[in-house]
C-alpha positions as CSV (number, residue, x, y, z in Angstrom):
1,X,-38.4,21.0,26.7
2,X,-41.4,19.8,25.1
3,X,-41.2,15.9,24.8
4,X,-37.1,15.5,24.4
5,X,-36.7,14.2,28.1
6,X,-35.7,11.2,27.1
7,X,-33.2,12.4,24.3
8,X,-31.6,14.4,27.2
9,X,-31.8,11.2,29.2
10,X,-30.1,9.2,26.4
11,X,-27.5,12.1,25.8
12,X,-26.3,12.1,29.3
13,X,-26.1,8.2,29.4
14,X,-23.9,8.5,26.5
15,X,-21.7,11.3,27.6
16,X,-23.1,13.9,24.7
17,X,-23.9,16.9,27.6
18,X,-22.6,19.6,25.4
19,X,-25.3,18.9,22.8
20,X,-27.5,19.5,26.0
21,X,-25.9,23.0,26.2
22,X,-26.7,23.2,22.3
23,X,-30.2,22.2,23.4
24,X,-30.5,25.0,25.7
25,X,-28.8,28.0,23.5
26,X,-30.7,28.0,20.2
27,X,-34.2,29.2,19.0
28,X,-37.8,26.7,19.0
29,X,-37.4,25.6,15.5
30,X,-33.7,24.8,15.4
31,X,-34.2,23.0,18.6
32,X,-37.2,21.0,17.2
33,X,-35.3,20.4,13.5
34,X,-32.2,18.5,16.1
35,X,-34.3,16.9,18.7
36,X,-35.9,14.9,15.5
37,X,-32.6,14.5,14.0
38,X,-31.2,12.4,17.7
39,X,-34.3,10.6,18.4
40,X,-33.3,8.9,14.8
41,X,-29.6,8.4,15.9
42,X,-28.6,4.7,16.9
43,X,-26.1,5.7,20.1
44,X,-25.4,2.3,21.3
45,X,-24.1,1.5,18.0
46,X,-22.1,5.0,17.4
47,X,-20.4,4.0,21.0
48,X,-19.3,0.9,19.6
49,X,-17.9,2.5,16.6
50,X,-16.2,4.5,18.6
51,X,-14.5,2.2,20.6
52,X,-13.5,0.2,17.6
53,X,-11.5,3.2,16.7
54,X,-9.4,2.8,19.7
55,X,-8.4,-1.0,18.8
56,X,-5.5,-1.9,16.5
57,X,-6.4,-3.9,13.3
58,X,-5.0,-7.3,13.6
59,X,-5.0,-9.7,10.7
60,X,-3.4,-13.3,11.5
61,X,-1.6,-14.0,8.6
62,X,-2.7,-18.0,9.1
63,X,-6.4,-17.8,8.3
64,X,-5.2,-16.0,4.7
65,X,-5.3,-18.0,1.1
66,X,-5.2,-16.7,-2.4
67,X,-8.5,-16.9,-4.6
68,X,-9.5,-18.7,-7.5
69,X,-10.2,-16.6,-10.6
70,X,-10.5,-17.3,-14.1
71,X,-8.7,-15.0,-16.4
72,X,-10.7,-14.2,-19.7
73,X,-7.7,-13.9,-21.9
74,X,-7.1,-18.3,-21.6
75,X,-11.1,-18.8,-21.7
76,X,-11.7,-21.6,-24.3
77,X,-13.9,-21.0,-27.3
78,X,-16.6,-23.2,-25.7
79,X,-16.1,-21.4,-21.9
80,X,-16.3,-18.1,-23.3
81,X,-19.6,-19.3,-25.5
82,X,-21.7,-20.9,-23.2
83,X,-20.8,-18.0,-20.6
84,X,-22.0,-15.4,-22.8
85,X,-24.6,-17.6,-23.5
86,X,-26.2,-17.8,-20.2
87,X,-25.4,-14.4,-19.7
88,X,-27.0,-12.5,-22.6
89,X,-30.1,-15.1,-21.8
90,X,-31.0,-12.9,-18.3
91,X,-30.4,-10.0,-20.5
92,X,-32.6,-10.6,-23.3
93,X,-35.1,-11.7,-20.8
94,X,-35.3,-8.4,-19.0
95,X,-33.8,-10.1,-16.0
96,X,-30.9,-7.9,-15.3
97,X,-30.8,-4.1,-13.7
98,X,-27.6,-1.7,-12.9
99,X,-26.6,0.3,-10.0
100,X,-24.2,3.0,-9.9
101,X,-22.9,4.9,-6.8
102,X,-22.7,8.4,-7.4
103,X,-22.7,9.6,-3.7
104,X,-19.2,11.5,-3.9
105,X,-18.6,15.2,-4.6
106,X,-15.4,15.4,-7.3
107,X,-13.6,17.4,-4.5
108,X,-10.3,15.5,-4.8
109,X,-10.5,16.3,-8.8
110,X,-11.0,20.2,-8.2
111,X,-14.4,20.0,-9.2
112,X,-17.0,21.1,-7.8
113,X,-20.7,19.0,-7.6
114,X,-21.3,15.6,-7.6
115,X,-18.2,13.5,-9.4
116,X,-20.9,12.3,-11.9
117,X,-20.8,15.4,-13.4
118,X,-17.0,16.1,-14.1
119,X,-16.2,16.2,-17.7
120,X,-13.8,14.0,-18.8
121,X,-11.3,15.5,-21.6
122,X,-11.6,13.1,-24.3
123,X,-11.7,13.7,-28.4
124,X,-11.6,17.0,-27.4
125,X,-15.3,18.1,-26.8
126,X,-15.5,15.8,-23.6
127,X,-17.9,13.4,-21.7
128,X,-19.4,13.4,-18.3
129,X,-18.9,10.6,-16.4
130,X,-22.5,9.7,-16.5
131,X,-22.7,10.4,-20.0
132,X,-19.9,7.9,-20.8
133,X,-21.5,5.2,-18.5
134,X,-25.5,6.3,-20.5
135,X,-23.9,5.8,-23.9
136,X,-22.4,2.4,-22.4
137,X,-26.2,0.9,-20.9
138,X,-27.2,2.1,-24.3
139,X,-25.0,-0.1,-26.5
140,X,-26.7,-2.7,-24.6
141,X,-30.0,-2.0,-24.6
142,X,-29.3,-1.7,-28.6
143,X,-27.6,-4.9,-28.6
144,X,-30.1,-6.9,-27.3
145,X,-33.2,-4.9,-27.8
146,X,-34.1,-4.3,-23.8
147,X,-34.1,-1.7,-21.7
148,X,-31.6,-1.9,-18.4
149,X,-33.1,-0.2,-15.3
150,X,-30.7,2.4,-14.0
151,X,-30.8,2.9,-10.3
152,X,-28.2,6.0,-9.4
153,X,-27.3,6.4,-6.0
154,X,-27.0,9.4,-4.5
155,X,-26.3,11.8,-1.2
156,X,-27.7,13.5,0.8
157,X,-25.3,16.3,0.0
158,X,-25.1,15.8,-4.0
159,X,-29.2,14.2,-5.3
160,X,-30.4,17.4,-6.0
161,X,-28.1,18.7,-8.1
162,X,-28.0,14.8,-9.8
163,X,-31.5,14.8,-10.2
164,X,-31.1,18.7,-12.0
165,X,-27.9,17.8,-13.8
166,X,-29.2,14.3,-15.2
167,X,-32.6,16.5,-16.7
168,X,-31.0,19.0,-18.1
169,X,-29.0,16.9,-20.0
170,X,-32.2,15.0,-21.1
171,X,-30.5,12.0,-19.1
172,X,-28.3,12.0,-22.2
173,X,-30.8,10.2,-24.3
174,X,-31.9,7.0,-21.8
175,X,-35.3,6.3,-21.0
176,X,-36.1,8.5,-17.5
177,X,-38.7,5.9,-16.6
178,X,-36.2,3.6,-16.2
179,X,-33.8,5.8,-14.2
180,X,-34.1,5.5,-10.5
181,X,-32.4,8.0,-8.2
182,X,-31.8,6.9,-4.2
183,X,-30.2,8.0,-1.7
184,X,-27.2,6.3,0.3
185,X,-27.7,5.8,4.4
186,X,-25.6,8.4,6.8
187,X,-24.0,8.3,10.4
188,X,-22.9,10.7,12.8
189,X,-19.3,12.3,12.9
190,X,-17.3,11.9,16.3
191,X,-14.7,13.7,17.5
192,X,-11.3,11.7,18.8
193,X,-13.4,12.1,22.4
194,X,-16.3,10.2,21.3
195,X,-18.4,13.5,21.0
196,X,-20.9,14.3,18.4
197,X,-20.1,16.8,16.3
198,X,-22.6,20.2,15.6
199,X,-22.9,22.1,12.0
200,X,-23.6,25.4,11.0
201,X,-27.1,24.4,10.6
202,X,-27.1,23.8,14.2
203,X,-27.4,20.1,13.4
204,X,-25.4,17.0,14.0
205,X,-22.8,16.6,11.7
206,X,-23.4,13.5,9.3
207,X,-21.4,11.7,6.1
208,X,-21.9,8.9,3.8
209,X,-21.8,5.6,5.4
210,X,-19.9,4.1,2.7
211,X,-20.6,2.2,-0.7
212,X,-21.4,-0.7,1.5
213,X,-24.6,1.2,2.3
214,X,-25.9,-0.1,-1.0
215,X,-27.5,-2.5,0.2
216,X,-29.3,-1.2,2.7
217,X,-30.3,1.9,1.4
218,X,-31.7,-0.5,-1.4
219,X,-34.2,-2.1,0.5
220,X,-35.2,1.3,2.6
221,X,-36.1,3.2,-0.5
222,X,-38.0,0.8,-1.7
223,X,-35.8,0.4,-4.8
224,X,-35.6,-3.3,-3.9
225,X,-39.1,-3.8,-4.3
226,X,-39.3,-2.1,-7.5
227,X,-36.3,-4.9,-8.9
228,X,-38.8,-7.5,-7.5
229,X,-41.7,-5.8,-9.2
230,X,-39.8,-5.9,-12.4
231,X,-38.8,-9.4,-12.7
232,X,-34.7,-8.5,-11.9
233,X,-32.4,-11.8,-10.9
234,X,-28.9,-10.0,-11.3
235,X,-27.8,-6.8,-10.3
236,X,-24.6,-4.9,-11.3
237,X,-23.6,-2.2,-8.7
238,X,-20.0,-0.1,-10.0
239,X,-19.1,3.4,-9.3
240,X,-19.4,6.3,-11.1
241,X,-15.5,7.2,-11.7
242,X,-14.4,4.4,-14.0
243,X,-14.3,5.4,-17.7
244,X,-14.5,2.2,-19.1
245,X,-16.5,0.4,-16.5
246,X,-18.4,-2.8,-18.4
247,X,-21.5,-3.1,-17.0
248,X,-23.2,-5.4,-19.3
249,X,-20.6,-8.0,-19.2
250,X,-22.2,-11.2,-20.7
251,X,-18.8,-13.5,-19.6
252,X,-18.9,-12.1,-15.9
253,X,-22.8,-13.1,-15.7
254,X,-22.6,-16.2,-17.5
255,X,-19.7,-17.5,-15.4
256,X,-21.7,-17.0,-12.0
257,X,-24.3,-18.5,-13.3
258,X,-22.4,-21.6,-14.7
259,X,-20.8,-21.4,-11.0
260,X,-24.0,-21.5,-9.3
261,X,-22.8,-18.6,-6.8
262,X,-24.9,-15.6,-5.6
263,X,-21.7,-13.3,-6.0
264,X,-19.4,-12.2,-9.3
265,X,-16.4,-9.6,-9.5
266,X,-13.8,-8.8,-12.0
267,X,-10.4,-8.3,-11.1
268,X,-7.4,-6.8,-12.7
269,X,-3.4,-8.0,-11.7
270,X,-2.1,-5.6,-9.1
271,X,0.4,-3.5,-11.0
272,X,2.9,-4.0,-7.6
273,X,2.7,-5.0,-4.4
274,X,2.4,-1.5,-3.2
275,X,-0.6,-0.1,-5.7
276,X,-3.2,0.9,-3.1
277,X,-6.1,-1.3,-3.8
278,X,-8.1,-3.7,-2.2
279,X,-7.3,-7.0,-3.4
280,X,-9.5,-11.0,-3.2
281,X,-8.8,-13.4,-1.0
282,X,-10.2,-16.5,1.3
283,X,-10.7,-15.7,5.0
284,X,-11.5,-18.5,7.0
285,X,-13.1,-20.3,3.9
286,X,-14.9,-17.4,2.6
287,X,-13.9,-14.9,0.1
288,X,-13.2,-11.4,1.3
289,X,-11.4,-8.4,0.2
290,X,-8.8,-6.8,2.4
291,X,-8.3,-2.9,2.0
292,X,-4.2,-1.8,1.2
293,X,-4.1,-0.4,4.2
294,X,-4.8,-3.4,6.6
295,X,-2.3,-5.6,4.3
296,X,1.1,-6.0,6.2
297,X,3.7,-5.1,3.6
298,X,5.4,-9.2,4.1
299,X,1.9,-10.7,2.7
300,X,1.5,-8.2,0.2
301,X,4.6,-8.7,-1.5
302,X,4.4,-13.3,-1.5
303,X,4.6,-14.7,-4.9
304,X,3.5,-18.3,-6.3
305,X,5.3,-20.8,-7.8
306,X,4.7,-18.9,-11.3
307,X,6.5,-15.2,-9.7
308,X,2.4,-14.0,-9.9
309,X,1.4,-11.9,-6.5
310,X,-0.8,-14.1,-4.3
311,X,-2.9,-11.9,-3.1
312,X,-2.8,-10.2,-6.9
313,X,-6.6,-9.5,-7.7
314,X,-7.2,-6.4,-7.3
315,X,-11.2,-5.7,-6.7
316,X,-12.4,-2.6,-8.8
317,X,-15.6,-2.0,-7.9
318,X,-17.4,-4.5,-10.9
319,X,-19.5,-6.6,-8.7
320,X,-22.9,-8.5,-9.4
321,X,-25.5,-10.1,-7.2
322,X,-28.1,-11.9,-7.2
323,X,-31.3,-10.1,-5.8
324,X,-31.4,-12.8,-3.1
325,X,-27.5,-11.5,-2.5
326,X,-28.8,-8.3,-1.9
327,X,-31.8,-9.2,0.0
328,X,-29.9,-11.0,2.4
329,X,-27.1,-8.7,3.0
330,X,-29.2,-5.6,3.3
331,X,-30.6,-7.2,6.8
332,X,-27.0,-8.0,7.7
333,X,-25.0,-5.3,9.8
334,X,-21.5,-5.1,7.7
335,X,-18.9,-3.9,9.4
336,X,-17.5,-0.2,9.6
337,X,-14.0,1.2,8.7
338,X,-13.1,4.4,10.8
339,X,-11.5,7.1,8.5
340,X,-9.7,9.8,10.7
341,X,-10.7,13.5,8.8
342,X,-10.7,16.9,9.0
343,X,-14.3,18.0,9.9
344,X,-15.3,21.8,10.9
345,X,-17.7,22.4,13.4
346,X,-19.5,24.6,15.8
347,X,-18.1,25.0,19.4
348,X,-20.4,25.3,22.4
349,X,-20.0,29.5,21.6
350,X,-21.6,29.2,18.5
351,X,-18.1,30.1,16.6
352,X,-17.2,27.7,13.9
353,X,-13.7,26.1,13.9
354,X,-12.0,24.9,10.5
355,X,-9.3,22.4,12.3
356,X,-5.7,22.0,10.5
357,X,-5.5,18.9,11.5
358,X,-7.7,15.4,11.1
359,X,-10.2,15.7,14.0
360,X,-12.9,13.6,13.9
361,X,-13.6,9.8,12.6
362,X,-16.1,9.1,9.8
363,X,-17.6,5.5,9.6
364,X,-17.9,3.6,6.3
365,X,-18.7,0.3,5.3
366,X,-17.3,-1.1,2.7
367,X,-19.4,-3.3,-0.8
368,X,-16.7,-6.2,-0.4
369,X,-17.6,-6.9,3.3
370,X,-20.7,-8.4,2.0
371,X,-18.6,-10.9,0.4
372,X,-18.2,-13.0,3.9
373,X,-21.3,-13.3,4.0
374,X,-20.9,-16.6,0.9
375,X,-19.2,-19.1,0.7
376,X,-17.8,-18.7,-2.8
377,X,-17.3,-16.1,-5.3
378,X,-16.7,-16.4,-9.4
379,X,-13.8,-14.6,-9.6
380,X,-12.9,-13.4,-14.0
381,X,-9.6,-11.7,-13.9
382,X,-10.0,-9.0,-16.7
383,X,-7.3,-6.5,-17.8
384,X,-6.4,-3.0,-16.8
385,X,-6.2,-1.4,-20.5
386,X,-10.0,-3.0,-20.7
387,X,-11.4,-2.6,-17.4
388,X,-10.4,-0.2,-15.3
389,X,-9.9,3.5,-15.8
390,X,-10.5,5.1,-12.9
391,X,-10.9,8.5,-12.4
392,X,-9.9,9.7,-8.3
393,X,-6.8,12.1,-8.0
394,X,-6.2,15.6,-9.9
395,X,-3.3,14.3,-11.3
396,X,-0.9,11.4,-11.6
397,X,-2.0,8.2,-11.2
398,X,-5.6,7.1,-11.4
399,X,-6.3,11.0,-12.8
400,X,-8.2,12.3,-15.5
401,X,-5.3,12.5,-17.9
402,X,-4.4,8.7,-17.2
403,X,-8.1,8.2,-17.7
404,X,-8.9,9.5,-20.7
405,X,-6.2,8.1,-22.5
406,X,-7.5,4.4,-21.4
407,X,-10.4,5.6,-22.7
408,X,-9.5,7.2,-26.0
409,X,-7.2,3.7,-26.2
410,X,-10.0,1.4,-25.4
411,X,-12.5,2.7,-28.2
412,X,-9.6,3.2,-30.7
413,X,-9.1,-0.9,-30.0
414,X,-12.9,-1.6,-30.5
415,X,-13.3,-0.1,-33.8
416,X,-10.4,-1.8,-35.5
417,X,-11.9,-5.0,-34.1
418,X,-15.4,-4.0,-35.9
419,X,-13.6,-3.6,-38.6
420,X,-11.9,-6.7,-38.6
């Protein structure tokens, strides 16, 4: 079969024979398009991510202590000066780019095509998503008389139509020079047997490998170097769903600077132990972010001396590096979360089957993972009405209509203070 021994070699050793069978069944081309495809897949490391699957998380509750933060609200005048300060310096001296993940589809919202592109319902004529974050790099570029490189990453699944959507709509007035699109990194599906799993293209089934695939993906598409080329020290990277994401924010720069740390995040209080969100803390001396779901419900729900949540910082997704950060941790393997999902897929008959059930795993890593790799953060605890407006479910909580009326709040608030 051409020169694939050694792919059937490799598939045997790892148990994969029904792709063998796949092999066999289908035309020349199709054959050729997924013999390209495996010699590119990494099975030593899918086998590992597979067993990890089987293992139960375990966190020993010892090695755990809350994180220092400063909150913005008890800044002093002369904190919250020489922090803006030092901040609106790298600014001003071209010094500072953005990144926004836009991988996802806006499935969970009923729309269809990439989330960027979901119109959010506010003063009644609406804003995309990446119209609302445009108009907010624009502000700054007004403000202090640059222009912020824009890197936008994509999917596989959902560049295309970015790349269409964002020129259609002129890029809703930025500079297109200075908007970079890239694409995010993919792995392999597997089924709950360890098995690869075949599409209706007659290839191996493969999703996003997380927003911790930044990094990575950074470097590979030569995106990295272009930051270099440019002159960039600091990097923002947020997503694409939060409707009043800052992602000029002069006091969050400043602050790591005045800190001397590689590494920055805002925070907002957890509104109760319960709220699904990653929240900060130290792990063994470094800072780290532990998902809700691998927080036992005991440590979730400890309180301080003050009645104030210990592990209370939530993270969301407002993180800046370095370009050293990011250089370092794009040659560092993070490590994957397994999510357990409903996949279709092809049998060895050629018939596709739509399960009802979860039926295969899907490996991410996660942006905060990187955060191990320092040993100290800066930490500025923000607040929820200002920061975070996230846009994830149809409805209820973290939903467009809770959304837009942060955001219709928000710029309400910032015009009475212009006018004041």
């Amino acid at each position: 079969m051409d020169n694939s021994q050694s792919i059937l070699e490799k598939l045997k050793s790892y148990k994969q024979e029904h792709i063998i069978n796949f092999l066999e069944k289908i035309d020349i081309v199709k054959r050729k398009n997924l013999i390209e495809q495996l010699e590119k897949i990494d099975f030593n490391q899918l086998q590992e991510l597979y067993k990890n699957t089987q293992k139960e998380i375990k966190i020993k509750e010892n090695k755990i202590e809350s994180i220092q933060y400063l909150d913005k609200e008890k800044l002093t005048k002369n904190q919250l000066d020489n922090f803006n300060f030092l901040g609106e310096s790298i600014i001003i001296n071209g010094q500072y780019a953005v990144v926004t993940m836009a991988g996802g589809q806006g499935t969970r919202l009923g729309h269809t095509g990439p989330k960027g592109t979901f119109k959010l319902d506010v003063y009644g004529k609406g804003k995309y998503l990446f119209e609302i974050l445009a108009e907010n790099l624009k502000e700054a570029n007004n403000k202090y008389n640059v222009i912020i490189p824009w890197y936008i990453m994509t999917s596989e699944e959902n560049n295309e139509e970015t790349k269409q959507f964002l020129e259609k709509n002129n890029y809703f007035g930025y500079d297109k020079n200075n908007v970079m699109l890239f694409k995010q990194g993919e792995l392999p599906l597997l089924d709950t047997k360890g098995k690869l799993l075949i599409g209706k293209d007659f290839k191996i089934k493969e999703a996003s490998d997380g927003n911790g695939g930044v990094f990575a993906s950074l470097r590979i598409t030569g995106m990295l170097a272009d930051m270099k080329e440019r002159g960039i020290k600091w990097v923002f990277i947020g997503g694409v769903d939060n409707a009043i994401l800052k992602m000029v924010d002069t006091t969050l720069l400043g602050m790591a600077i005045d800190k001397n740390v590689q590494i920055a995040s805002k925070s907002v209080v957890k509104a109760n132990p319960q709220e699904k969100v990653g929240v900060f803390c130290k792990m063994n001396g470094h800072p780290k972010v532990i998902e809700y779901s691998e927080l036992p419900e005991k440590m979730a729900e400890e309180v301080d001396e003050n009645g104030e949540l210990k592990l209370g910082e939530s993270h969301i997704m407002c993180n800046l590096f370095t370009i050293d950060a990011i250089e370092k941790i794009s040659k560092e393997p993070l490590i994957y979360h397994s999510a357990f999902k409903k996949n279709s897929y092809i049998d060895e008959n050629g018939k596709e089957i739509i399960p009802n059930e979860p039926n295969s795993y899907k490996f991410e890593a996660f942006i905060f993972d990187s955060f191990e790799l320092f040993d100290d953060i800066a930490i500025l605890r923000g607040k929820r009405e200002d920061d975070f407006a996230p846009v994830k479910n149809r409805e209820g909580v973290d939903s467009p209509k809770t959304a837009k009326e942060l955001y219709e709040k928000y710029w309400e608030k910032q015009k009475v203070q212009v006018l004041k």
